[in-house]
N, CA, C and O atoms as a DFTB+ gen file, in Angstrom:
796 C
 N C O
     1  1      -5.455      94.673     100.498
     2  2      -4.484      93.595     100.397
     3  2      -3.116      94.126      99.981
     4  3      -2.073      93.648     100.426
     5  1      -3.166      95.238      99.022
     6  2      -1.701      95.849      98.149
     7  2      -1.505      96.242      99.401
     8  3      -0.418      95.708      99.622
     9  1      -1.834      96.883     100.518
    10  2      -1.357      97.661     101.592
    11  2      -0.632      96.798     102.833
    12  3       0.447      97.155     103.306
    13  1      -1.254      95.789     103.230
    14  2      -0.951      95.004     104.128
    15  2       0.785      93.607     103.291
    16  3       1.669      92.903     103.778
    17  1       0.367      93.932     102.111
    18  2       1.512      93.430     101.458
    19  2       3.034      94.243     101.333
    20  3       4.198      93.843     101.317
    21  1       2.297      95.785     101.243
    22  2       3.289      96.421     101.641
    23  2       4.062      96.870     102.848
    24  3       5.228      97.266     102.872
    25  1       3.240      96.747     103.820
    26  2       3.297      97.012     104.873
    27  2       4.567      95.981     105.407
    28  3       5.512      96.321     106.118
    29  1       4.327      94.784     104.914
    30  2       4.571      93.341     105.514
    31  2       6.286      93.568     104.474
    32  3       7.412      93.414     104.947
    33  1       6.059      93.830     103.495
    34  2       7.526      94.450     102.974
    35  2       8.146      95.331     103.554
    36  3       9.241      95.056     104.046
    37  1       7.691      96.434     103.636
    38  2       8.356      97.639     104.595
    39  2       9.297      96.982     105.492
    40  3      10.489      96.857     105.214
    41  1       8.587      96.422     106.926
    42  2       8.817      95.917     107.804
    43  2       9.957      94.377     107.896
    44  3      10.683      94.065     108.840
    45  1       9.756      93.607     106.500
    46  2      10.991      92.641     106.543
    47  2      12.194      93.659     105.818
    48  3      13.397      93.400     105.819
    49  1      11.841      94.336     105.476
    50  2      13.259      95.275     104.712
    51  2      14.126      95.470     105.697
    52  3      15.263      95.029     105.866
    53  1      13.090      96.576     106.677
    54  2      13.837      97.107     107.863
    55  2      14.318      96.080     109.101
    56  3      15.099      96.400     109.997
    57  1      13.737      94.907     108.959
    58  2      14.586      94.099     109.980
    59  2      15.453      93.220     109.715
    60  3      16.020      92.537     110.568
    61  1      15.767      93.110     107.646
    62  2      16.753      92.786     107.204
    63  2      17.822      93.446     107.491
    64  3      18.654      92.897     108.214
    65  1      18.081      94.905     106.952
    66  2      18.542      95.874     107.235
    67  2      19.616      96.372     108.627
    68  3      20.798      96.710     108.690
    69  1      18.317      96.183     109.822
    70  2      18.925      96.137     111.287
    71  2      19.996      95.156     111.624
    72  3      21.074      95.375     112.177
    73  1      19.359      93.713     111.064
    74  2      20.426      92.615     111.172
    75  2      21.823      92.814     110.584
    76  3      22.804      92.805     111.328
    77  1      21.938      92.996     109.239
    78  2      22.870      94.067     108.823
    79  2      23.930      94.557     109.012
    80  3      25.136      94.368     108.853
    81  1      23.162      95.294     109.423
    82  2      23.810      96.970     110.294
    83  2      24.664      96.246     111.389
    84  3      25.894      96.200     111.409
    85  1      23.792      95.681     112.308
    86  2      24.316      95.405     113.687
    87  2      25.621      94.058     113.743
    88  3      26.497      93.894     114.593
    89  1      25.330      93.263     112.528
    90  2      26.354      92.389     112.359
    91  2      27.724      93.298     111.812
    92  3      28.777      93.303     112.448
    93  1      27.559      93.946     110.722
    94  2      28.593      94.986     110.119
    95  2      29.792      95.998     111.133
    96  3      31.007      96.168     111.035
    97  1      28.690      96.546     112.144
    98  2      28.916      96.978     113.387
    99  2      30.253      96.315     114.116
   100  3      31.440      96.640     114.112
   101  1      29.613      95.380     114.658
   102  2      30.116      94.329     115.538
   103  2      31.522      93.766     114.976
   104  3      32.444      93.719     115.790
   105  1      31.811      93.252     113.397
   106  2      32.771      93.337     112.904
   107  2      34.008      94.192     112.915
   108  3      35.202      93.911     113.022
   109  1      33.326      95.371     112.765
   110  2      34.399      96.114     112.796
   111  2      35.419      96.710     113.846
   112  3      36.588      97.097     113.869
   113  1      34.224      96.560     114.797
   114  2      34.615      97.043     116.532
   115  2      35.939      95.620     117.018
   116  3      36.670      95.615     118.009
   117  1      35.867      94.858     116.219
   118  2      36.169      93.352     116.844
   119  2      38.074      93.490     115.997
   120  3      39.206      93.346     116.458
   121  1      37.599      93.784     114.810
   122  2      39.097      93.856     114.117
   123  2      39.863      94.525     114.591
   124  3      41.034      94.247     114.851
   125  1      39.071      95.898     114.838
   126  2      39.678      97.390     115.287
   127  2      40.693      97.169     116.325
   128  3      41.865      97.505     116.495
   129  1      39.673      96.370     117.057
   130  2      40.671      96.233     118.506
   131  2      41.608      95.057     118.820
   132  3      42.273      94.786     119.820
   133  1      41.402      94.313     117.376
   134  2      42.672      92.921     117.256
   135  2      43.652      93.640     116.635
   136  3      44.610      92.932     116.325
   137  1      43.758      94.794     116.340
   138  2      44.596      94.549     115.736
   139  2      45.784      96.234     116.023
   140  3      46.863      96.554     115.525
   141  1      44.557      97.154     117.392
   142  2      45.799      97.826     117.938
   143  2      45.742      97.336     119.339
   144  3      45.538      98.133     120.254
   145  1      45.922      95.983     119.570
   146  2      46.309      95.504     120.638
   147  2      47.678      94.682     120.381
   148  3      47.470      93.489     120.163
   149  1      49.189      95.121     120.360
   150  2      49.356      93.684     119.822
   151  2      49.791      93.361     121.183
   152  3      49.383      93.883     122.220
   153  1      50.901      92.192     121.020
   154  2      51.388      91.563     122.314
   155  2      52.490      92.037     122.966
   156  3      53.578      91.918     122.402
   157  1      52.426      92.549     124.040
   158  2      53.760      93.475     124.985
   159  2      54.479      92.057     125.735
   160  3      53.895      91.037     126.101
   161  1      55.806      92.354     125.810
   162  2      56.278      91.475     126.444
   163  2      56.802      92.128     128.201
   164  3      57.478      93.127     127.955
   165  1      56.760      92.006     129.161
   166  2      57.450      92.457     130.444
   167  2      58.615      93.315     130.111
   168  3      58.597      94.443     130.605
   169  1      59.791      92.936     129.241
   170  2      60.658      93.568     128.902
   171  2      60.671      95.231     127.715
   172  3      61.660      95.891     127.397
   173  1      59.102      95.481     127.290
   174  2      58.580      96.707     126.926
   175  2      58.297      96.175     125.108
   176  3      57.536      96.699     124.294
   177  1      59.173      95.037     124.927
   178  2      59.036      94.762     123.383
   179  2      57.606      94.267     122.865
   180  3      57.036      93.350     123.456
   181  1      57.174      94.739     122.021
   182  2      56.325      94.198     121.524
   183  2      56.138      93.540     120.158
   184  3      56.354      94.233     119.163
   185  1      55.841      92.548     120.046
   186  2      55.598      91.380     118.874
   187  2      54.085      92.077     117.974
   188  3      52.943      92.195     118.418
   189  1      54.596      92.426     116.668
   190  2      53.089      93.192     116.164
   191  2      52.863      92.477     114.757
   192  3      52.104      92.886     113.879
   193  1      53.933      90.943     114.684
   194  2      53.786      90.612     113.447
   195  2      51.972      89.294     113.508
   196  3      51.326      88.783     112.594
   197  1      51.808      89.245     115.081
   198  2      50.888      88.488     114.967
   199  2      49.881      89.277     115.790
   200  3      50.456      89.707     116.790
   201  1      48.525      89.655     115.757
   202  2      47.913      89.863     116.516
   203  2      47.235      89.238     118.058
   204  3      47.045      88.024     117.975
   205  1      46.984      89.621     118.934
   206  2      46.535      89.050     119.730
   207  2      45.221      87.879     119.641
   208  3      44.424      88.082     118.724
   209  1      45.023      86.963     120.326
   210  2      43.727      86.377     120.135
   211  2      43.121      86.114     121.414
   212  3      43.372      85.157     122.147
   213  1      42.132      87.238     121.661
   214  2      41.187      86.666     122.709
   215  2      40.434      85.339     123.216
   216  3      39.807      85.109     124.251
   217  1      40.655      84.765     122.392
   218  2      39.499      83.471     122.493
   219  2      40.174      82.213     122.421
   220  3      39.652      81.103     122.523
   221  1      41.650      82.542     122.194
   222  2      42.617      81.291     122.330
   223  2      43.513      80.910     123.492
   224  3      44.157      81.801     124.046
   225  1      43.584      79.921     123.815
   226  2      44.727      79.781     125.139
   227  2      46.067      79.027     124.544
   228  3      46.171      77.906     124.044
   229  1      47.295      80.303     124.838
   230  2      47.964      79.407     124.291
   231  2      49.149      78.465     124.841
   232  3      50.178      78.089     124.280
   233  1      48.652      78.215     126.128
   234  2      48.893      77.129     126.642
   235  2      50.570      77.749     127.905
   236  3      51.082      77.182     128.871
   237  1      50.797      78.678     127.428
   238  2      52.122      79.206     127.996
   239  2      51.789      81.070     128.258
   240  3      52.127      81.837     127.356
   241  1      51.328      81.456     129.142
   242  2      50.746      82.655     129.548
   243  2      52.124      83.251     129.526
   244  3      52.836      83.914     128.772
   245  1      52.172      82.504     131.134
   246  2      53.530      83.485     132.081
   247  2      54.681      83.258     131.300
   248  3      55.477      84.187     131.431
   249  1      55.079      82.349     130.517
   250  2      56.401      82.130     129.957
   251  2      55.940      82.928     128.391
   252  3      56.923      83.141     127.681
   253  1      55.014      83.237     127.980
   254  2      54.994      83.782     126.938
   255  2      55.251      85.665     127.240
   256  3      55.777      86.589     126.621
   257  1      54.841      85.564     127.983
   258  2      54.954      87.198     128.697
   259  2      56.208      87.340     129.442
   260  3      56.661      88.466     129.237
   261  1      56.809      86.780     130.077
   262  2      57.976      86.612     131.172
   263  2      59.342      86.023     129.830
   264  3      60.400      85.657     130.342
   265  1      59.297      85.987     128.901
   266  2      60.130      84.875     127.743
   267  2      61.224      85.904     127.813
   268  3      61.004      86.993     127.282
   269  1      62.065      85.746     128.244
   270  2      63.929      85.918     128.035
   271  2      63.932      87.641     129.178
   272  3      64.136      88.851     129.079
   273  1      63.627      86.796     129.977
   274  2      63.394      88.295     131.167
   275  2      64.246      87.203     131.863
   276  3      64.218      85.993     131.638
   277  1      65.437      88.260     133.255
   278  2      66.198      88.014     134.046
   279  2      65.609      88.314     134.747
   280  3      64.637      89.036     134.525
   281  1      66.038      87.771     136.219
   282  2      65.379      88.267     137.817
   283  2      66.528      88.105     139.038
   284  3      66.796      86.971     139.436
   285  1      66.992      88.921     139.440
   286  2      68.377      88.803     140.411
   287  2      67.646      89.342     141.447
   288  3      66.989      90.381     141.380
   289  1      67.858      88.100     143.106
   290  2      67.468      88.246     144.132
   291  2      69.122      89.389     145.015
   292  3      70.126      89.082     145.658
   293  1      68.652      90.395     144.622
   294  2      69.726      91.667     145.210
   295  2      70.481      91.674     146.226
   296  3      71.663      92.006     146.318
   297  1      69.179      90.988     147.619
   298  2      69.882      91.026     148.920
   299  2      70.662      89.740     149.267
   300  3      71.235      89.620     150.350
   301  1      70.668      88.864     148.400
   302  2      71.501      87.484     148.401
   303  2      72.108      87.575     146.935
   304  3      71.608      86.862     146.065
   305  1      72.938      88.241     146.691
   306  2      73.845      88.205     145.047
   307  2      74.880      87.163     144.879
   308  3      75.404      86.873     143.804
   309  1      75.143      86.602     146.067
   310  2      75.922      85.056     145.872
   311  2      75.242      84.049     147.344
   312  3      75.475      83.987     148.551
   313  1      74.423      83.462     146.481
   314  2      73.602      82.536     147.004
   315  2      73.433      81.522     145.749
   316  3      74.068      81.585     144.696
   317  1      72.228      80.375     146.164
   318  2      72.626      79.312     145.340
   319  2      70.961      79.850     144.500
   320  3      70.312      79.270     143.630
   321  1      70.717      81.094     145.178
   322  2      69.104      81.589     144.012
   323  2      69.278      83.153     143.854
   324  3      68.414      83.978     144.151
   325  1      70.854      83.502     143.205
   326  2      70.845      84.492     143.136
   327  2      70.103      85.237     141.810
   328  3      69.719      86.406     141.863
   329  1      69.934      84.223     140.391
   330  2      69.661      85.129     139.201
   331  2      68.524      83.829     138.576
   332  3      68.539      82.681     139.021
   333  1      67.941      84.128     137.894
   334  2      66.581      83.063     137.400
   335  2      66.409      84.257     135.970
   336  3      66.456      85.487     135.939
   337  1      66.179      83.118     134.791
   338  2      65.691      83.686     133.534
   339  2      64.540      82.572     133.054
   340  3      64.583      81.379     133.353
   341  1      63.666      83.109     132.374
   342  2      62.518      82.012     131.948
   343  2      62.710      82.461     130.945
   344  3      63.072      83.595     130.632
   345  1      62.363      81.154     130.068
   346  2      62.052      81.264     128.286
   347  2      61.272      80.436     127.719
   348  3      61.178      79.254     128.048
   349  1      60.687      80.940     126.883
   350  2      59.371      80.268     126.068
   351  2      59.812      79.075     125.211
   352  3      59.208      78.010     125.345
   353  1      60.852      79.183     124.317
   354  2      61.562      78.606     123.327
   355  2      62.285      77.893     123.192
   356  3      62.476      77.268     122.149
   357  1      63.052      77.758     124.490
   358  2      64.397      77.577     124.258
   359  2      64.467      75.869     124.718
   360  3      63.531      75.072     124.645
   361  1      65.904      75.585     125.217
   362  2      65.550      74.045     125.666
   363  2      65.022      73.931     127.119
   364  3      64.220      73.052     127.433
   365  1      65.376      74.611     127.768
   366  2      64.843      74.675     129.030
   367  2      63.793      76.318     129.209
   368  3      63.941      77.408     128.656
   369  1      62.898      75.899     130.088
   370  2      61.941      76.980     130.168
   371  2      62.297      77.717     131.792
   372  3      61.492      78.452     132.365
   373  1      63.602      77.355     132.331
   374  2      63.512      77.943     133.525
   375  2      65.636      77.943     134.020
   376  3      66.279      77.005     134.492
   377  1      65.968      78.882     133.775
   378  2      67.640      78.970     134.363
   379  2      67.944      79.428     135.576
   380  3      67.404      80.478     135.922
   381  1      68.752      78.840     136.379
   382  2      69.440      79.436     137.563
   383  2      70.578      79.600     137.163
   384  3      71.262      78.768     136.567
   385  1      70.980      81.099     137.574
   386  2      72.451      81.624     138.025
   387  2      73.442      81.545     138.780
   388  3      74.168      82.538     138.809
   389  1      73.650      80.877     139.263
   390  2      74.564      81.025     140.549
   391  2      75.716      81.818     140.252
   392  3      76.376      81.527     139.255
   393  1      76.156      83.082     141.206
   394  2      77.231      84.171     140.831
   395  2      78.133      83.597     142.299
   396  3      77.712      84.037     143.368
   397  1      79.200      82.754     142.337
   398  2      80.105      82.920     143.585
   399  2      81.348      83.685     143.264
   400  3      81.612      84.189     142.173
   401  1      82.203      83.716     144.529
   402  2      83.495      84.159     144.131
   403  2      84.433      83.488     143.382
   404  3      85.201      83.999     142.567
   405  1      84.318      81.915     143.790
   406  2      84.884      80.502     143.749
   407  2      84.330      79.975     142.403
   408  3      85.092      79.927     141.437
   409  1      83.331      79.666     142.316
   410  2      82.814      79.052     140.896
   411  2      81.469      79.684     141.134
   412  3      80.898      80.100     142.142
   413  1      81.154      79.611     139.830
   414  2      79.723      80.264     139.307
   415  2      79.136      79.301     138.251
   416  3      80.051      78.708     137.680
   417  1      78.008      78.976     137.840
   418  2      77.523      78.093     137.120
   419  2      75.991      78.340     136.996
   420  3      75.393      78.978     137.863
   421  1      75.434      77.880     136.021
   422  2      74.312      78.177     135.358
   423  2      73.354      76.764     134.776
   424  3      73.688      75.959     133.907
   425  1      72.158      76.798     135.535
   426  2      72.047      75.201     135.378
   427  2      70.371      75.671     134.850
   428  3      69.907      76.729     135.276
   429  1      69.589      74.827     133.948
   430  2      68.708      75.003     133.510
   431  2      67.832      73.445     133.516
   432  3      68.309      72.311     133.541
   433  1      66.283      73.912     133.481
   434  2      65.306      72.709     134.044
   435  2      64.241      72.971     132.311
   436  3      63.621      73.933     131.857
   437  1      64.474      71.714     131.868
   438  2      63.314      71.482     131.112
   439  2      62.183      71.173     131.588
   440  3      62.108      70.529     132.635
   441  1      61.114      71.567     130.921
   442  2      59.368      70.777     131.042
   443  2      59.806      68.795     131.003
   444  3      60.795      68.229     130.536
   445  1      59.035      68.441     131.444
   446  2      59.096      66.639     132.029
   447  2      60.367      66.318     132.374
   448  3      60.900      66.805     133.371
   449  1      60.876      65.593     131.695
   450  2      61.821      64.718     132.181
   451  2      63.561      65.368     132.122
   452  3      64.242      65.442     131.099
   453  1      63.892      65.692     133.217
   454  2      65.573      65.929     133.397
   455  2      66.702      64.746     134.265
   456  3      66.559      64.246     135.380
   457  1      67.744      64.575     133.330
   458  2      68.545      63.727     133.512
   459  2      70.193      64.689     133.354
   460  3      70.721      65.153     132.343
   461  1      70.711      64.714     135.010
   462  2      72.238      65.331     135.159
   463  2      72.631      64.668     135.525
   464  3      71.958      64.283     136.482
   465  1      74.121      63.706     135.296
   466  2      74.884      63.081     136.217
   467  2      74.157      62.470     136.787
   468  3      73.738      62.735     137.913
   469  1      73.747      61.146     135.836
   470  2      72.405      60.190     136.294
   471  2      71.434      60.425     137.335
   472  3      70.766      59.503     137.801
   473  1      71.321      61.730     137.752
   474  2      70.000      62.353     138.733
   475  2      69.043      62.374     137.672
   476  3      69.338      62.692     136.521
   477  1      67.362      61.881     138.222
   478  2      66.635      62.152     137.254
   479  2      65.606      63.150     138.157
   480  3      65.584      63.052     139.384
   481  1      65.176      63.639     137.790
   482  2      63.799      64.604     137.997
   483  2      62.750      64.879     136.907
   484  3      63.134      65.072     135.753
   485  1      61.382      64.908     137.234
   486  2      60.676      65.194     136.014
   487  2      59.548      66.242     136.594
   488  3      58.986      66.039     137.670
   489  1      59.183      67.788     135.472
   490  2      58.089      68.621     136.413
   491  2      57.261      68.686     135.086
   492  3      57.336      68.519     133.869
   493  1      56.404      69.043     136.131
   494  2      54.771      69.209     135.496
   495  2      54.597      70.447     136.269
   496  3      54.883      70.692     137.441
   497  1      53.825      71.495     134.941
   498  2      53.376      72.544     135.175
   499  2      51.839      72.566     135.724
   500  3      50.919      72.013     135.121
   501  1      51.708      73.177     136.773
   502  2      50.383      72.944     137.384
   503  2      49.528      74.249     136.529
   504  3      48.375      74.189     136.101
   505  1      50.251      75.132     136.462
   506  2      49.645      76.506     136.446
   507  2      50.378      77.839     135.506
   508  3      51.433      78.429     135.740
   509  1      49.722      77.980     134.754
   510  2      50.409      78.973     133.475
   511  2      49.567      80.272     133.364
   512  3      49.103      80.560     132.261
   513  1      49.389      80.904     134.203
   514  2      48.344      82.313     133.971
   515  2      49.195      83.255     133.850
   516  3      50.397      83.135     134.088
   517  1      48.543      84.435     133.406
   518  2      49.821      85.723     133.053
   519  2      50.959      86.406     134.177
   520  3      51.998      87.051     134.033
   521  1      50.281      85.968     135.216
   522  2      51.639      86.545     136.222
   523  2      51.914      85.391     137.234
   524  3      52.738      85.539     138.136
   525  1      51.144      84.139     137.049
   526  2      51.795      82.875     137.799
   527  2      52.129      81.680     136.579
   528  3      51.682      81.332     135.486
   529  1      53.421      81.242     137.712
   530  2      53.759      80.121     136.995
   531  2      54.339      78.515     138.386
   532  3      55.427      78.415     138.952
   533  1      53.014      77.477     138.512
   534  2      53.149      77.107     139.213
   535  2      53.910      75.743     138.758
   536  3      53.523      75.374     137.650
   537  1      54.690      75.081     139.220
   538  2      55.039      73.319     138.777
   539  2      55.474      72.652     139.970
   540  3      55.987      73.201     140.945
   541  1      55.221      71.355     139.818
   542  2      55.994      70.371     140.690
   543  2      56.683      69.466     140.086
   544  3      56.360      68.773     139.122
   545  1      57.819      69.495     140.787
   546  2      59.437      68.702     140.250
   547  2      59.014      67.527     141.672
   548  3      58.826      67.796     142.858
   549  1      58.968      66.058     140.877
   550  2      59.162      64.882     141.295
   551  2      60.567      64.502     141.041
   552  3      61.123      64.225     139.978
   553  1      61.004      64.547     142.211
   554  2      62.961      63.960     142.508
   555  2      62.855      62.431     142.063
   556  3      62.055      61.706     142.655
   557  1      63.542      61.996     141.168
   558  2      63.890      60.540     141.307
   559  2      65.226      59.931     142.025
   560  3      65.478      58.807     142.458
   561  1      66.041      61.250     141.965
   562  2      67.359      60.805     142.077
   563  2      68.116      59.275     141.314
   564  3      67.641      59.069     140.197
   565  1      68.915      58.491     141.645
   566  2      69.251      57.366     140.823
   567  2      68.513      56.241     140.703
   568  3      69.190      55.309     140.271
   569  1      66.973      55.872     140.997
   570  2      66.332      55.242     141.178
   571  2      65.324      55.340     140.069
   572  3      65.416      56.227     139.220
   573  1      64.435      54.511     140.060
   574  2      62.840      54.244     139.209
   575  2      61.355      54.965     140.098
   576  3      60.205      55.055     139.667
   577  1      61.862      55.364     141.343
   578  2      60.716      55.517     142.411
   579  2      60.929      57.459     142.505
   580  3      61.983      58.096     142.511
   581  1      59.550      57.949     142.566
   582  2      59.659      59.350     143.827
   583  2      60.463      59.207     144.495
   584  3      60.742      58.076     144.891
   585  1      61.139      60.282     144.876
   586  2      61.585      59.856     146.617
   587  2      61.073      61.265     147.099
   588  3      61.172      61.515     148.300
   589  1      60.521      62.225     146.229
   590  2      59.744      63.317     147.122
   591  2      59.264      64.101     145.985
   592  3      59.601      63.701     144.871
   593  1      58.499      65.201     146.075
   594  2      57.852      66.047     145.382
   595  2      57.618      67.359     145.859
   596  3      56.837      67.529     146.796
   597  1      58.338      68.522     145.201
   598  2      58.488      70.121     145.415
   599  2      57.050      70.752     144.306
   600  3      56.639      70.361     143.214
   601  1      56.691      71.668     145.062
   602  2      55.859      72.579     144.234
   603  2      56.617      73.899     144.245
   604  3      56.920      74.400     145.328
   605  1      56.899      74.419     143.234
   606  2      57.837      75.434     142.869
   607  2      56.367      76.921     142.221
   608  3      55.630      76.815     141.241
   609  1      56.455      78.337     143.416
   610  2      55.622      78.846     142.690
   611  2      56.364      80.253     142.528
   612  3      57.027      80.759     143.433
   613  1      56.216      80.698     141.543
   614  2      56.294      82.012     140.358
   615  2      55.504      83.038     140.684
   616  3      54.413      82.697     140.229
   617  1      55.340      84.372     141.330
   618  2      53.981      85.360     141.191
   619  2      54.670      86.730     141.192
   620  3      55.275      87.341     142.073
   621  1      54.259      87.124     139.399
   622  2      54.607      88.737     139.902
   623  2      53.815      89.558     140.012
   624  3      52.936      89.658     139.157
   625  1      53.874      90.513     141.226
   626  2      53.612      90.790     142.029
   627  2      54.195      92.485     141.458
   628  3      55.391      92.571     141.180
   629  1      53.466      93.525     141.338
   630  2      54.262      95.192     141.395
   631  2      55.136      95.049     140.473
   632  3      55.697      96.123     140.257
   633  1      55.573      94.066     139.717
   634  2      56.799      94.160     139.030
   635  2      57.767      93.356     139.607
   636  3      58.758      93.223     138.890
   637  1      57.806      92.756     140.705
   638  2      58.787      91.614     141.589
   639  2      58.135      90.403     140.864
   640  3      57.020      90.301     140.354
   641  1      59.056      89.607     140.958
   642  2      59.192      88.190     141.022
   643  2      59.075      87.456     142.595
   644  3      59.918      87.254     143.469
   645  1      57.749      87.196     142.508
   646  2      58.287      86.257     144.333
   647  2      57.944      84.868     144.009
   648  3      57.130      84.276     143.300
   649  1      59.005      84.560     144.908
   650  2      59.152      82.890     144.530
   651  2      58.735      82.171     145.888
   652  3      59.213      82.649     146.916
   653  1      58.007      81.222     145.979
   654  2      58.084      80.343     147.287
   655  2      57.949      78.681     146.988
   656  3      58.032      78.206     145.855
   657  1      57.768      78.030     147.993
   658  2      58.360      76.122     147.563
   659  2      57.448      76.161     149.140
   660  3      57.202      76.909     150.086
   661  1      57.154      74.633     148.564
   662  2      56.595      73.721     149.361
   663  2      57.499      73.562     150.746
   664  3      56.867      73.470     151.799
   665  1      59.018      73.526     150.795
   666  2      59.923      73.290     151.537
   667  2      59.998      74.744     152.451
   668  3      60.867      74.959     153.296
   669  1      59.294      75.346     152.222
   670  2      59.315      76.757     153.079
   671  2      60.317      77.923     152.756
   672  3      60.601      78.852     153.513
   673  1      60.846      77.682     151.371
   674  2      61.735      78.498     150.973
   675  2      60.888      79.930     149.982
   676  3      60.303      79.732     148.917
   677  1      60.995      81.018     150.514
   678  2      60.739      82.470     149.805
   679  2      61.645      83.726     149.416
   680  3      62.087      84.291     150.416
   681  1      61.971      84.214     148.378
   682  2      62.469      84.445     148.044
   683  2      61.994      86.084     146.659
   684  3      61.653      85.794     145.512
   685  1      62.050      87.011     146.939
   686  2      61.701      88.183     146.207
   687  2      62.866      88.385     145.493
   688  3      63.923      88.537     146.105
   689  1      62.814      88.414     143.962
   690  2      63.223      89.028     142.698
   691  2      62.681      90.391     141.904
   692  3      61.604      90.869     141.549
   693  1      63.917      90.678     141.856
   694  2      64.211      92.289     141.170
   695  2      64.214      92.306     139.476
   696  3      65.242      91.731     139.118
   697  1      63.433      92.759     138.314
   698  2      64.044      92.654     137.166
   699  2      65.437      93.210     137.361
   700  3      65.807      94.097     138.131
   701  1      66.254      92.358     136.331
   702  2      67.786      92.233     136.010
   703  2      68.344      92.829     134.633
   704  3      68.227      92.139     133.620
   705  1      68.920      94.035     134.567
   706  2      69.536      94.242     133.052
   707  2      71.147      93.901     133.319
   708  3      71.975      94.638     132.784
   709  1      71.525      92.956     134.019
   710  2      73.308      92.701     134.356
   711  2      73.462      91.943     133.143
   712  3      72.608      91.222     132.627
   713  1      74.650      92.175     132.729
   714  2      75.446      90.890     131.744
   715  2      75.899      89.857     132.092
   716  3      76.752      89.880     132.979
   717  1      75.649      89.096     131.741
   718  2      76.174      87.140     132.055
   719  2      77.186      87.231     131.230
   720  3      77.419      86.062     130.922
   721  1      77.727      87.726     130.833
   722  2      79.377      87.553     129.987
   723  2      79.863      86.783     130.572
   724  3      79.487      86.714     131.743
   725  1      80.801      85.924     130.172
   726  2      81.851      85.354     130.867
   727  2      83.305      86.226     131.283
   728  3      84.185      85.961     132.103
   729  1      83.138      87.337     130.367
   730  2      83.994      87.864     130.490
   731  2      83.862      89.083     131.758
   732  3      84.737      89.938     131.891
   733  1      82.595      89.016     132.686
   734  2      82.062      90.607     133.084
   735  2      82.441      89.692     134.030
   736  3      83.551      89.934     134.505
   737  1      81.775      88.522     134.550
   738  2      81.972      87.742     135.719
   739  2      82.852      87.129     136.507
   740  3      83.407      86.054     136.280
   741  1      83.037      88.173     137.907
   742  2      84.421      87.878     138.075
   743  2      84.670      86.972     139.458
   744  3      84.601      87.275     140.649
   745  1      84.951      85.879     138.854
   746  2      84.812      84.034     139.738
   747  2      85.779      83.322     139.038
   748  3      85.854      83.515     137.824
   749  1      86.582      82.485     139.608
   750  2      87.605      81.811     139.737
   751  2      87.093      80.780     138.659
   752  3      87.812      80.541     137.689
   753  1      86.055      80.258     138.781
   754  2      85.810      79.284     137.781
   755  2      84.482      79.165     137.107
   756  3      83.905      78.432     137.911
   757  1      83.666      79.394     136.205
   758  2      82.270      79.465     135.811
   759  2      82.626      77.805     134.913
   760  3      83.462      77.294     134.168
   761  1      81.326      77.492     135.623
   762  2      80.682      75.960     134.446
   763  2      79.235      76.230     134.059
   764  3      78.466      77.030     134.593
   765  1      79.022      75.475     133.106
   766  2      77.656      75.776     132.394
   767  2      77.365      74.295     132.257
   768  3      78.103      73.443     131.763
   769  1      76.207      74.143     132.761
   770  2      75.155      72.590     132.638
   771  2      74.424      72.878     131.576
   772  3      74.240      73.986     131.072
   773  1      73.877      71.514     131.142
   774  2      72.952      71.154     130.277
   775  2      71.826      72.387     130.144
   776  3      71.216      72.862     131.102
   777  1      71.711      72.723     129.012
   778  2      70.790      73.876     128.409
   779  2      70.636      75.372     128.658
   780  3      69.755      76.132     128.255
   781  1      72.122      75.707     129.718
   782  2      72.181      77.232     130.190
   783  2      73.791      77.350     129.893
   784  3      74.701      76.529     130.013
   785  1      73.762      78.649     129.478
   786  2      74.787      79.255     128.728
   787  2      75.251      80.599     129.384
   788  3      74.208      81.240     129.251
   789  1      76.039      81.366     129.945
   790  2      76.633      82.481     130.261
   791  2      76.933      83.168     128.854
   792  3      77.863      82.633     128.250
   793  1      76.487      83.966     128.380
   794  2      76.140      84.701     127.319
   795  2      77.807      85.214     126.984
   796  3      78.045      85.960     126.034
């Protein structure tokens, strides 16, 4: 009986033990790697005051990764989609550039509801993954009704920005280190709309 009692001890020791071990294990492998991972941004910076979290979504992928990055379409440099910046933070999560000779201006789109010069529009983000960013902008124009609906999509791609629309418009972006100065930009007249600024 002393034997089979011991026996029966032995054996819960060692599979106390294993449990243990293998939980202890597992801990450590888990911190290790929260905590030399931190978060890189596209632009090479990295944020190391918070660690990464695998198991959380935080609701803004591509704009959390893509946040205060420029994109200038090269082979059209005065067009009406020559420069695009996204930001996580700010009041608007999406800026256009326009660089002309004549006037230049900088117009920016909040998440839901936008109101310019009584135009209304409101977008909804369809899609937030780390290298897409999909939405559709419902036009109201001066009215209470739709009068149409754009799907606007984001994919980088090698390091490009390619852009395409429901309306058949495509468009490939270059990262951008140019200055938006007002003072670098040389146009007869620059205006700045609601929530975009020429630096």
């Amino acid at each position: 009986m002393i034997i089979i009692y011991k026996s029966f001890l032995n054996i819960f020791i060692l599979a106390f033990s294993f449990i243990l071990f293998s939980c202890y294990k597992t801990n450590v492998v888990q911190y290790e790697t929260w905590n030399q991972d931190p978060l890189t941004k596209a632009s090479g910076y990295q944020v190391n005051r918070l660690p990464r979290q695998y198991n959380s979504f935080s609701g803004a992928r591509f704009l959390s990764k893509y946040d205060d990055t420029m994109w200038s379409d090269t082979e059209n440099y005065y067009s009406n989609f020559s420069d695009i910046k996204f930001e996580r933070h700010g009041p608007v999560f999406i800026s256009f550039f326009n660089i002309n000779k004549d006037i230049s201006y900088c117009n920016g789109w909040k998440k839901e509801e936008n109101i310019y010069n009584g135009i209304k529009w409101y977008i909804t983000i369809k899609k937030d993954e780390e290298d897409i960013l999909w939405f559709d902008l419902d036009y109201y124009g001066s009215s209470q009704e739709i009068e149409y609906t754009i799907t606007y999509k984001y994919e980088v791609i090698d390091g490009l920005l390619n852009f395409s629309n429901t309306e058949g418009q495509k468009f490939i972006f270059h990262p951008s280190d140019k200055n938006y100065s007002r003072n670098l930009i040389e146009s007869g007249e620059i205006i700045e709309q609601e929530g975009c600024l020429f630096l």
